[in-house]
Every structure is written in C-alpha cells, then in structure tokens.
C-alpha positions in Angstrom: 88.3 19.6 -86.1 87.2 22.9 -85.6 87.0 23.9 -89.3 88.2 22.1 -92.7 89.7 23.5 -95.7 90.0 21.8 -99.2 92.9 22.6 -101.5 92.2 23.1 -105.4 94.6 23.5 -107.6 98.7 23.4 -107.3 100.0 26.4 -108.6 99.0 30.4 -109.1 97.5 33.1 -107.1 96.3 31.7 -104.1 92.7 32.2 -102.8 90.7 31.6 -100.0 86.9 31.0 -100.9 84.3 31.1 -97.4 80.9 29.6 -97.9 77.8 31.5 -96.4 74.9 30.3 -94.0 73.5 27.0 -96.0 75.8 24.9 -97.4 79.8 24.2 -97.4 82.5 26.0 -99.4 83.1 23.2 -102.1 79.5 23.1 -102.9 78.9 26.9 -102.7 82.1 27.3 -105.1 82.1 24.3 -107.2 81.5 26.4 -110.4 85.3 27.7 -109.4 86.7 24.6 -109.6 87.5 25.1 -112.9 90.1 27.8 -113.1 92.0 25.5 -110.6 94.7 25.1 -113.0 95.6 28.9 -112.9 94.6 29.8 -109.3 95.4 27.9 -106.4 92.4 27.6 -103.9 91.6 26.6 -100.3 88.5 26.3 -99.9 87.2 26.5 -96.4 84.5 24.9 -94.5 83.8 27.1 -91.2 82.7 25.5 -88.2 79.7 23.8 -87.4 79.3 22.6 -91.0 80.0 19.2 -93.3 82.3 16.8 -91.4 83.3 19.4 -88.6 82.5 19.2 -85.1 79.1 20.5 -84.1 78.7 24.1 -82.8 76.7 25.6 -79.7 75.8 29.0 -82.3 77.2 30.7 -85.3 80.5 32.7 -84.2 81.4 35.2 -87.2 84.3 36.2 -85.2 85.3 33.1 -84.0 85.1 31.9 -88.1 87.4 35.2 -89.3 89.9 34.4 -87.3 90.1 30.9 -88.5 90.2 32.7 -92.1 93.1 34.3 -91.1 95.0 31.2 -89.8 94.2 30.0 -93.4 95.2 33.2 -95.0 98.9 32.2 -94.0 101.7 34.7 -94.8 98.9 36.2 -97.6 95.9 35.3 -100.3 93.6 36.6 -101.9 90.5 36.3 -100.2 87.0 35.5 -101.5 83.5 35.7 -99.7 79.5 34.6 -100.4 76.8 35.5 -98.5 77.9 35.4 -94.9 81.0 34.1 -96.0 81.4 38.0 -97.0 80.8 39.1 -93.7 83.3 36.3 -92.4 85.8 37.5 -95.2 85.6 41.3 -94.1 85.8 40.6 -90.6 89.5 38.5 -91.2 90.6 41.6 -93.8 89.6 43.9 -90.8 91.5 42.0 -88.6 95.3 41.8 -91.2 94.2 43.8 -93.8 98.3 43.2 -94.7 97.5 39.5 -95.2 95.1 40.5 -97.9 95.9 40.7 -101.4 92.5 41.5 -102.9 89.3 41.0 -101.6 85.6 39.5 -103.6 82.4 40.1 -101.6 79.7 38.5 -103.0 76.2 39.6 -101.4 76.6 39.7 -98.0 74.0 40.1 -95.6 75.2 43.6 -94.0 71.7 44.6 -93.2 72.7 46.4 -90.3 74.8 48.8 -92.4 72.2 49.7 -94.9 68.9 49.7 -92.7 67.8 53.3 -93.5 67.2 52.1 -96.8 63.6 51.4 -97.1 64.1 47.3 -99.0 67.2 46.7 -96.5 64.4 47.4 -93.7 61.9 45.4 -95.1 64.2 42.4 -95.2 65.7 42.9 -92.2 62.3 43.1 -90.2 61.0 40.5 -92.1 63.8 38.5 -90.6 63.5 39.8 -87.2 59.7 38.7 -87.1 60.7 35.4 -88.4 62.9 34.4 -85.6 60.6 35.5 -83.0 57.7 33.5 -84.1 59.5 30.5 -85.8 59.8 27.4 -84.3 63.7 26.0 -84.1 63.1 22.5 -84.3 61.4 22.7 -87.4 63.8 23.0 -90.1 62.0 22.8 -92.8 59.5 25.5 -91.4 62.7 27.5 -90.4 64.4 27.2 -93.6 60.9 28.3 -95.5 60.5 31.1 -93.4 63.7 32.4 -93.8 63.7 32.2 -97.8 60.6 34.0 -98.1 61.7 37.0 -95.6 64.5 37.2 -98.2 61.9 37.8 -100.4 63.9 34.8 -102.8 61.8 32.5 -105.2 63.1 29.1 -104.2 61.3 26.0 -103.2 62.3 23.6 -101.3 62.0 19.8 -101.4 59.4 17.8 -98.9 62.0 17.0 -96.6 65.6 18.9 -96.3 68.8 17.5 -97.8 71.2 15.8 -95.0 74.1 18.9 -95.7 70.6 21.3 -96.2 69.1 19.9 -92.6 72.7 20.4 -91.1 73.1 23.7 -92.2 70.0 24.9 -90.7 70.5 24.3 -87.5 73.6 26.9 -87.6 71.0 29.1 -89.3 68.8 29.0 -86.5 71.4 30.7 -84.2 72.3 33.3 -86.6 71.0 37.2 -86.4 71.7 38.1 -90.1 69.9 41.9 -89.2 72.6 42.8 -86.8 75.6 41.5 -88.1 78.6 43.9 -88.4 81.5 44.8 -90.8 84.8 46.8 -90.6 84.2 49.1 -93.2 86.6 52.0 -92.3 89.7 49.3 -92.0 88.8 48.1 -95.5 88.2 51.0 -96.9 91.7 52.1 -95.6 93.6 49.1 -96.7 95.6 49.4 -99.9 94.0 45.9 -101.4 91.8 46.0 -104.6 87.9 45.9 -103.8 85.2 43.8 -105.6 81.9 44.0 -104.8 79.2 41.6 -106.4 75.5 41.3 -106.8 72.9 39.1 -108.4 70.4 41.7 -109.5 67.6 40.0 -108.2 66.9 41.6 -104.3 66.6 45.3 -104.4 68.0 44.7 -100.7 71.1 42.9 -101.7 71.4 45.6 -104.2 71.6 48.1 -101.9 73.9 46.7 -99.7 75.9 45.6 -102.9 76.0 49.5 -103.3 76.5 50.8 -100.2 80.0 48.6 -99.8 81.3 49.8 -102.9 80.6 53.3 -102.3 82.5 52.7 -99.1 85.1 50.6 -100.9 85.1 53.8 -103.8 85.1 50.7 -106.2 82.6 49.7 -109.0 79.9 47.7 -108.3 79.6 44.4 -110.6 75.8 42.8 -111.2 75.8 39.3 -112.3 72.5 38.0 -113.4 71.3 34.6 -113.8 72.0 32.6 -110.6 70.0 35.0 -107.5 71.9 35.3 -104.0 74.7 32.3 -105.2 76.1 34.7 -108.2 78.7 32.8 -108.4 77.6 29.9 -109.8 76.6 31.7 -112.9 80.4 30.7 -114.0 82.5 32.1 -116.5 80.9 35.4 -116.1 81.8 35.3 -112.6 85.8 33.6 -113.1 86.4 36.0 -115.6 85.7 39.2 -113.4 87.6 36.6 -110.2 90.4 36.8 -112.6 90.8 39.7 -113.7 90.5 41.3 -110.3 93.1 38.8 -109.0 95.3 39.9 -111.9 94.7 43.2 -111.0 97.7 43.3 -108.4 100.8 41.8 -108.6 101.0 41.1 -105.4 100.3 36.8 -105.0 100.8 34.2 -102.9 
C-alpha cells in the first residue's frame, strides 16, 4: 500500500485533508472530525507513514500526485505543514480538480528566504542536517524543533508513530522545497491561507502566499505550527471558505 486514506463522514462537500512531516492525517486532523456530519472527508496518509509501506526518502511530488488520484473527479482540498506544500503541488498539477484550497503553515522557506526570520530558520535547518546524526531520532527530532525556533518538549524516548515519523524527516530538505505559485494564483478556486501567530517565519510565509494568492491572510492563535487543532475557530473559517463556492463534490 503505497498510501492510505480514511473516509469521515457520508455526505456534503467533500475534502481532502494531507498531514505534514510528523505524524498521520487522522491524528494531525482529529479536531475536524467533528464537522463530519456536514463535510465529507478523506483523510490521507502519504507514504512512508502509519501502516503504509516504508519509504527510501520523502517524495513531495511523488505524494501530490497521489493527492490527485484521491482528489477524484474534484474536492476541496486541505493542507498542514508539509501537507501544504503536498496540497499545492496536486492543485498545480489539476488546478480544475480543485474546488477551494486551505494551506495551513507550510514550510515554503525557499519562497520567502530574503526575509530576514525565514533565513534564520531556514539556516538553522540547514546547519542542523549537516551536523546531526540520523540514527538518533530523538537528537534529530530535538534538533529540528529548536531550529523552528518552537517551544515543545519532547518525552525521554519518542512515541512509536513519533519514532516512525522521523525517520521520513530525516530525508526531508524543508529549506528548498518548492511551490507552484503562478498556477495557483491563476486558478479560479477560492484561497485560504492560515497561520498560528507564533513563528515570525511562518508568519511571513503565511503572508507572502496570500499576497500571491491576493487573499486575506487568517491568524489562529492558541495551538503554534498545528492551528488546526485549535477547533471551532479553525471549522468555522474551514466552513465558511468551503461554503464560499458552490461548486462541491
């Protein structure tokens, strides 16, 4: 099984929901779960992680075309983290499969690096990987959260799914990866672009997107780089952007 996706819900919209770099989608969304009697959702879990077959290296590419075999004849189409860079990458590829897209801070360092926190982060990251050793997860995981410049600890020994995750991490370059912009930009969908409000970096690149997108910007406080497990805050504005176009699956 080269990827998995988990059906919530039975009838309205549909909506596909990509997980990011640490952790599976029904975990990463399970504060969506809720508004599964209005919205229909398939909730995917890219390859390399939960009960999938083991991967050789992270292949964003490789995981947005799987988005769009799941993407079907159309959905709406929701991304976190890297998950957003997955999600852009499948709307650059059928834009007409699209019926809105949700980008929740994703990791376009690349696009934003001449400003001055995006750079930090980015080299921070950069630095880590050279020096870091890839058999220590724990280490590696450590690393990488402070270079985010995110206050989370970690427990003494990682989480099976946690432990899992990581070793994808370790073959990820999260400072180089790329997006379509111009062929979203272009596209006729509705845009939504969300942040946490916590990472002056993620801000930025929160800010850059939807000045490219020319849509508003949304900050969500309360749950850091995962905003949407802040919850109703976050399904209300999921909502009302979904009900913002007619157009459903």
């Amino acid at each position: 099984m080269d990827f998995a996706v988990e059906v919530w819900g039975e009838s309205g919209a549909r909506v596909v929901l990509v997980h990011g770099s640490l952790g599976v989608g029904t975990a990463a969304f399970a504060e969506q779960k809720s508004l599964a009697d209005v919205l229909r959702f398939d909730v995917v879990t890219r390859r390399g992680y939960g009960q999938t077959a083991p991967i050789d290296a992270v292949d964003v590419l490789a995981d947005a075309r799987d988005v769009v075999a799941v993407l079907g004849d159309g959905a709406h189409l929701v991304g976190t983290s890297m998950g957003g860079i997955v999600a852009m990458n499948a709307a650059g590829l059928r834009p007409d499969l699209v019926h809105s897209l949700t980008v929740i801070e994703p990791p376009a360092f690349a696009l934003c690096y001449d400003v001055p926190a995006v750079a930090r982060v980015s080299d921070a990251m950069k630095a880590h990987w050279a020096k870091a050793d890839p058999d220590d997860l724990h280490g590696f995981v450590t690393g990488f959260i402070a270079a985010l410049e995110m206050d989370m600890a970690l427990p003494p020994e990682l989480p099976a799914p946690l432990a899992a995750a990581a070793v994808n991490l370790v073959t990820e370059r999260p400072w180089r990866v790329d997006v379509p912009v111009g062929a979203i930009a272009d596209a006729a969908f509705p845009k939504l672009v969300v942040t946490g409000g916590w990472s002056d970096a993620f801000d930025a690149i929160a800010r850059r997107l939807a000045d490219l997108f020319a849509t508003d910007l949304h900050t969500l406080t309360g749950a850091g780089h995962a905003v949407q497990r802040v919850g109703a805050p976050f399904n209300d504005l999921l909502k009302a952007h979904i009900g913002s176009t007619s157009r459903t699956a």
